[in-house]
TORPANU-341459 format. One record per residue: residue in three letters; x, y, z of N, C-alpha, C, O in turn. Coordinates in steps of 0.05 Angstrom, whole numbers, plus 5000, padded with zeros to 4 digits. Each point is the difference from the previous one (the first is absolute). Example, Ala and Ser with C-alpha at 12.3 -4.5 7.8 and 13.67 -1.06 7.14 Angstrom:
2
ALA526448865156498250245000501850245000502150005013;SER497250214973501650245001498550225014501050225004;
# end
This chain:
259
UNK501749765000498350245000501750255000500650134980;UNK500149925039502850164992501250024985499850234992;UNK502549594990500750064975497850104976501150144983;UNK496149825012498850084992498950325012498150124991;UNK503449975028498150285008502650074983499650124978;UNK503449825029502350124983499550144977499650234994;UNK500649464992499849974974497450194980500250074976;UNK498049975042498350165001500250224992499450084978;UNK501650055045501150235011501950204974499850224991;UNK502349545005501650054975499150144979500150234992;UNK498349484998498450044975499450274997501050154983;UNK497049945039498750154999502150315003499850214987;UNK501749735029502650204991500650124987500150244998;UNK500849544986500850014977498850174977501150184988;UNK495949715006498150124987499950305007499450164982;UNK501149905041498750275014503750244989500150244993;UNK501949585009502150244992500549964974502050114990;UNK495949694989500350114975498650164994500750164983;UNK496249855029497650184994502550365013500450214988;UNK500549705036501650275005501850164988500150245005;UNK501849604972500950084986498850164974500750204987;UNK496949605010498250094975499650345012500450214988;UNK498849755032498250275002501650165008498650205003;UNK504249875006502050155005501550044967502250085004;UNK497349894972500649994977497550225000500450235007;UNK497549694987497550105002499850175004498950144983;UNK502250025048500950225019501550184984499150234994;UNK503549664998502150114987498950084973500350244994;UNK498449584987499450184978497750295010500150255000;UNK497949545009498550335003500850205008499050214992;UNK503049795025501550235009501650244972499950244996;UNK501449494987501350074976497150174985500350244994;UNK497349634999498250134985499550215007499850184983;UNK499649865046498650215018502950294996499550235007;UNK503049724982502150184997500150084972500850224993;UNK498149574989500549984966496650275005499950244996;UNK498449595011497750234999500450295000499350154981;UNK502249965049500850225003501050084972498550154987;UNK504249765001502250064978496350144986499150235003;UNK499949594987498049994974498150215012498850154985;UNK500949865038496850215008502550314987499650154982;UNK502449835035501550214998500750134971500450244995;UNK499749504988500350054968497950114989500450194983;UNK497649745023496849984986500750445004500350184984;UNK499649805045498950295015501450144987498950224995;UNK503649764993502050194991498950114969499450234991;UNK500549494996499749974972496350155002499850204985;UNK498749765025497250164998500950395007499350174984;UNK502149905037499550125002502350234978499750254997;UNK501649654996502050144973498949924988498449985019;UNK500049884956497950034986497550254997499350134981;UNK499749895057498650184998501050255000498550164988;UNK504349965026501650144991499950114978498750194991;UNK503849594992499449984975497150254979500250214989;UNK497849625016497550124986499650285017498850194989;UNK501949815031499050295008502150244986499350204987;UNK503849695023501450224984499650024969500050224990;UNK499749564994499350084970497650125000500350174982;UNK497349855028497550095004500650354992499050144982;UNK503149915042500350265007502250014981499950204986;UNK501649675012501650124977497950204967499850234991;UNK498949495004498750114979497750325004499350164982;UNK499849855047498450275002502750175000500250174982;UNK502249815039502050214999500550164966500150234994;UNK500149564991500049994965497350184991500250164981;UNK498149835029497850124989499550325014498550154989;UNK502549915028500750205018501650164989499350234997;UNK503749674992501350094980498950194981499850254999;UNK499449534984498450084970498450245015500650234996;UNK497549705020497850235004501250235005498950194988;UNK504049895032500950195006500350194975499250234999;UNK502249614980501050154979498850054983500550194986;UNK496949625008498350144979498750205018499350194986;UNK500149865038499250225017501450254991498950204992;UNK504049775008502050275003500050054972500050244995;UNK499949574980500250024979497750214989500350204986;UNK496749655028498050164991499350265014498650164989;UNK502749905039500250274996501450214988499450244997;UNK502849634996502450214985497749964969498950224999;UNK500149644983498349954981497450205001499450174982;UNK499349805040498750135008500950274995498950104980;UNK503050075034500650245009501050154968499550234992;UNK501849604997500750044971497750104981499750214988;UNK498849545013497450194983498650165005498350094985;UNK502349975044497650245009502250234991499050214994;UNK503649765004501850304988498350034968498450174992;UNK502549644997499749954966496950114999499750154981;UNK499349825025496150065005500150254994499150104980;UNK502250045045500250285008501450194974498850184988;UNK503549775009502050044976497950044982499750224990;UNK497949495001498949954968497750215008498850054979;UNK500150085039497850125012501050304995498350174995;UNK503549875006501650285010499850084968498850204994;UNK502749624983500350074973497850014993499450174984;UNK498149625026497250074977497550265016497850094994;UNK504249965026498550305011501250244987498850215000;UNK504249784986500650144980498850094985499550224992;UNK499749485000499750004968496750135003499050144981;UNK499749825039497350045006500050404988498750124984;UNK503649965035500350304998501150104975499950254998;UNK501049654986500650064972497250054989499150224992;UNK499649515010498249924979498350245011499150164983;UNK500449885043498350315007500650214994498250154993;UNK504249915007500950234989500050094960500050194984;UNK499749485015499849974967496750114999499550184983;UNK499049765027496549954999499650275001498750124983;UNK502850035045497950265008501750184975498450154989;UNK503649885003501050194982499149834966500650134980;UNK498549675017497649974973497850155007498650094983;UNK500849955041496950055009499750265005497750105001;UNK505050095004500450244998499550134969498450174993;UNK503849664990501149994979497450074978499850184984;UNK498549625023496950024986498550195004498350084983;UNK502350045045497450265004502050174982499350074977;UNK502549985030501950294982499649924972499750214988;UNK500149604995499850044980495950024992499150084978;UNK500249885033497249944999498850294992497950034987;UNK503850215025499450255004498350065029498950214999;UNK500849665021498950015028501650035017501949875008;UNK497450334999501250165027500949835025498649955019;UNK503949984978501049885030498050125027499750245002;UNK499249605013499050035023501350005023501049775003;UNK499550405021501449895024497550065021498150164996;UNK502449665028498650035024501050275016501250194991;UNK497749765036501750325019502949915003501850165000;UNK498449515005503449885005501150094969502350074998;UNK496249944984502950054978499149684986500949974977;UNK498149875030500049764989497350024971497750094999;UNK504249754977497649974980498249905002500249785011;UNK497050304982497849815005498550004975497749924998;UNK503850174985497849794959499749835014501049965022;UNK496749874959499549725001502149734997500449795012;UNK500750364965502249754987502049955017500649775006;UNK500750485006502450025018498449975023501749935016;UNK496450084994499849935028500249694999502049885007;UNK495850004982499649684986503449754999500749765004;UNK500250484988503349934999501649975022501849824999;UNK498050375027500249985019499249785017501249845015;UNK495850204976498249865025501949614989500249815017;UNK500350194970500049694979503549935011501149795006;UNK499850454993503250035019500149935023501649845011;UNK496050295001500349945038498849755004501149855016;UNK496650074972499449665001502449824998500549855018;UNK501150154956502949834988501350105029500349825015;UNK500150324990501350005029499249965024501450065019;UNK496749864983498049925024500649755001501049875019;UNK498250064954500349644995502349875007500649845018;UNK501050274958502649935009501649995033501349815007;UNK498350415009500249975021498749735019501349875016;UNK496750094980497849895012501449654993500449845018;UNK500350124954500949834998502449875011500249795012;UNK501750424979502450055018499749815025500649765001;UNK498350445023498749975023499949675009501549885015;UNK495850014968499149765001502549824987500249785011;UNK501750274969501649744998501650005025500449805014;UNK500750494991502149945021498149815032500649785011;UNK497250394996499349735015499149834996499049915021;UNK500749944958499049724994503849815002500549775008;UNK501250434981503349854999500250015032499749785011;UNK500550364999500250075030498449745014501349865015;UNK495750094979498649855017500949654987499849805013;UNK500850214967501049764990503149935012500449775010;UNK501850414989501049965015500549945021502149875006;UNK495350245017498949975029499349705002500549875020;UNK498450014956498849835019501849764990500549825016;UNK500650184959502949774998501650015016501449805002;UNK499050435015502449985023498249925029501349885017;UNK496150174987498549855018499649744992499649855020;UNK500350034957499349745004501949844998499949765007;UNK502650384980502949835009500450115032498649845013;UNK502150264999499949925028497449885021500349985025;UNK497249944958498749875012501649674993500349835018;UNK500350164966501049674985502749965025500349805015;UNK501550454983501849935018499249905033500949805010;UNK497850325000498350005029499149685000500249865020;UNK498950074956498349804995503149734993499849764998;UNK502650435000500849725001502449925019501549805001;UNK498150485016501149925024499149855023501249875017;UNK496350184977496549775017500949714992499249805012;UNK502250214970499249694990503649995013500149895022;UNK501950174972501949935021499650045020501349825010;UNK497850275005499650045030498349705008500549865019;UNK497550094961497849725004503249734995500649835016;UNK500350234964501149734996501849955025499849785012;UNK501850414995501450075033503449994984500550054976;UNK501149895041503050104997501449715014499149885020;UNK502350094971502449735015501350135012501150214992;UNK499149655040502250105012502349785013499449845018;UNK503650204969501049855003502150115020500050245006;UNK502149525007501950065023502850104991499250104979;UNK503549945021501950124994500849784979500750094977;UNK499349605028500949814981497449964978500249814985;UNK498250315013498249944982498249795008498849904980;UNK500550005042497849875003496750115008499450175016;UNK499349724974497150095003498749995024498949805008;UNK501250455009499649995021496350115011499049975022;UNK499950134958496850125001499650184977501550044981;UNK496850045024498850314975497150025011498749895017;UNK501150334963498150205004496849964974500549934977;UNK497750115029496949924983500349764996501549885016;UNK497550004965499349734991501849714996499749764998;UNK502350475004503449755004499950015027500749795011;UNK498750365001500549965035498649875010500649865019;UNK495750164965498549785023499749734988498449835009;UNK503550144966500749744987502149885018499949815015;UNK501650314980502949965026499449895031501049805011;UNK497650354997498649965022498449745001500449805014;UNK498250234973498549634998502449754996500149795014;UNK501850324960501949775003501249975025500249765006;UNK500850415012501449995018498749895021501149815010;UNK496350265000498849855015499649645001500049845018;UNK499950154963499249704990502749885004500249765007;UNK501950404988503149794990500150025034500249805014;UNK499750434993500550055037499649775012501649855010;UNK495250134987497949735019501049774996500549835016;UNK499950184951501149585000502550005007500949785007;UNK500750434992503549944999499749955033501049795010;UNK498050365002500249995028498549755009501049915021;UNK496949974970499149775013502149804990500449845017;UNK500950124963502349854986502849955012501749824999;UNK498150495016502350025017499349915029501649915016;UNK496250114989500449885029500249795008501049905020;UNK497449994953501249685003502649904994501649865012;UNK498650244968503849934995501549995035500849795012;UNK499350474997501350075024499549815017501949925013;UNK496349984991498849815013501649725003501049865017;UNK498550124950500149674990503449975004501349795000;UNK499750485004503949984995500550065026502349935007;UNK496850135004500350125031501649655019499149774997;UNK502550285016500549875027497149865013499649775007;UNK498750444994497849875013497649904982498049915012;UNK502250114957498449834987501749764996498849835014;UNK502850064977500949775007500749765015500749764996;UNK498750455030499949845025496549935001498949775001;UNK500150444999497349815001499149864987498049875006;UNK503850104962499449824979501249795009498349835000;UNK504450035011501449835008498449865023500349765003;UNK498550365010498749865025497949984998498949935021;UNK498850134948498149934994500749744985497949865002;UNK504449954980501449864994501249825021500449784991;UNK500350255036501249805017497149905006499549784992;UNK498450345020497449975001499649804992500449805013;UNK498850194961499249934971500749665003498549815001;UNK505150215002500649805010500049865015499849774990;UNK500250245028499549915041496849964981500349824984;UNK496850305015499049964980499249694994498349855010;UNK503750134968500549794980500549835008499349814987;UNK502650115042501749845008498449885014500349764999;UNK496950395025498249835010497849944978498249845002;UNK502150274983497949884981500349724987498049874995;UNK504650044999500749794991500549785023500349764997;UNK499650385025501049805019497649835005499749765005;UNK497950524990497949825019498249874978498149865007;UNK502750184961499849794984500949774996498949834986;UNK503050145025501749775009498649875016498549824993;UNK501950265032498149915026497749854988499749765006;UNK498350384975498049835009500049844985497949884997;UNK504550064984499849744990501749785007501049834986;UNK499150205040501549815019497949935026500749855018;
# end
C-alpha cells in the first residue's frame, strides 16, 4: 500500500512539473506579447497621429497658398483700381475740353448768324446775349456740361465703389481663411521634433489618440510590471509548487485506492 501511495505520488509529480513548466513558458511568452503589444500600440499611436499631422499641415498649407494669391490680387487690384480712376479723370478732363471748344464753336455760329442775318445783337442788364439762336446755344453748352460732369461724377463712384467692395470681399475671403486655419488647429512639436499636442481639430484628434494609447499602454504596463516584478514570480512559483504538492496527493490517492 505504501509503495503505491509513492509511486503515486510520483506519477502525479511528475505530471504536475510538466503541466508547471508548460505554464511558466506560457507565463514567459505572454509577458513577451504583453511587451511586443506595447512596441505595436506605441507604433500604431505614432504612425495615426503624423498622418493626422500630416493632413492638417497640408490642409493649411494649401489655405496659407490661397491667402497668398488673395493678398496680391488684393494689392494688385487696388493699384489697378487707382490707375483707372487717374486715366478716367485724365479722359474726362480732355472731353470737358473738347465740350468748351465745341461751345465756343456753337455760341460764336449763333452769334455769327444773328450779325449776318441783319438783327440787332441783344444784351441783358449783365451784358449777356439773349437772341434766340445764341441763347439756345448756350443753354445746349450748359446742359453738355452738366452732363458731362454728372457723368464724370457717377463713373468715378461707380470705379471707387467697385473698388470698395473687391477689396471688402478679398479681405472677407482672407478672414474666412484664417477661420478655417484656426478650425484645422496648429502642430505642436518638442525641441527634437516630436508631436507633442496642437491646437482646433488636430488637437482634439490628438487628444482622443492620446487618451486611448494612455488607457491601454497603462493597463499593459501594469501588468508587464507585475508579471516581471520579484513579486509576480514569486506568486507565480508558489502557485506552481501548489499545483504540485497538488498533483503529488492527487496521484497518491489514485494509487491508494487501487490498492
Amino acid at each position: 500500500m505504501g509503495a503505491l501511495l509513492v509511486i503515486g505520488a510520483a506519477i502525479g509529480g511528475i505530471k504536475a512539473i510538466v503541466n508547471a513548466n508548460v505554464a511558466e513558458a506560457e507565463y514567459k511568452e505572454k509577458l513577451a506579447d504583453l511587451k511586443q503589444d506595447q512596441i505595436d500600440l506605441t507604433e500604431s499611436f505614432n504612425d495615426s497621429v503624423a498622418k493626422a499631422a500630416a493632413e492638417t499641415e497640408e490642409a493649411n498649407k494649401s489655405v496659407q497658398a490661397n491667402i497668398a494669391d488673395t493678398k496680391l490680387t488684393q494689392a494688385v487690384g487696388l493699384g489697378t483700381s487707382a490707375k483707372n480712376i487717374v486715366l478716367q479723370e485724365e479722359i474726362q478732363n480732355l472731353q470737358r475740353a473738347e465740350l468748351e471748344l465745341e461751345a465756343a464753336d456753337a455760341r460764336g455760329s449763333a452769334i455769327q448768324s444773328v450779325a449776318t442775318s441783319g438783327v440787332r445783337l441783344m444784351r441783358d442788364a449783365e451784358g449777356n446775349i439773349v437772341n434766340a439762336g445764341v441763347r439756345r446755344a448756350e443753354l445746349a453748352s450748359d446742359r453738355s456740361r452738366v452732363l458731362a460732369q454728372k457723368q464724370a461724377e457717377y463713373s468715378r463712384f461707380q470705379s471707387i465703389e467697385n473698388a470698395r467692395a473687391n477689396y471688402l470681399q478679398s479681405s472677407l475671403n482672407l478672414a474666412a481663411y484664417q477661420r478655417e486655419i484656426a478650425y484645422n488647429g496648429t502642430v505642436l512639436r518638442d525641441a527634437e521634433g516630436n508631436i507633442i499636442g496642437g491646437t482646433g481639430k488636430f488637437g482634439r484628434t490628438y487628444g482622443t489618440y492620446k487618451l486611448n494609447y494612455d488607457q491601454q499602454y497603462n493597463r499593459n504596463q501594469k501588468e508587464i510590471d507585475y508579471m516581471d516584478s520579484d513579486e509576480g514570480w514569486k506568486d507565480f512559483r508558489s502557485a506552481q509548487l501548489i499545483n504540485i504538492f497538488a498533483g503529488m496527493v492527487g496521484g497518491a490517492v489514485s494509487m491508494g485506492s487501487l490498492g
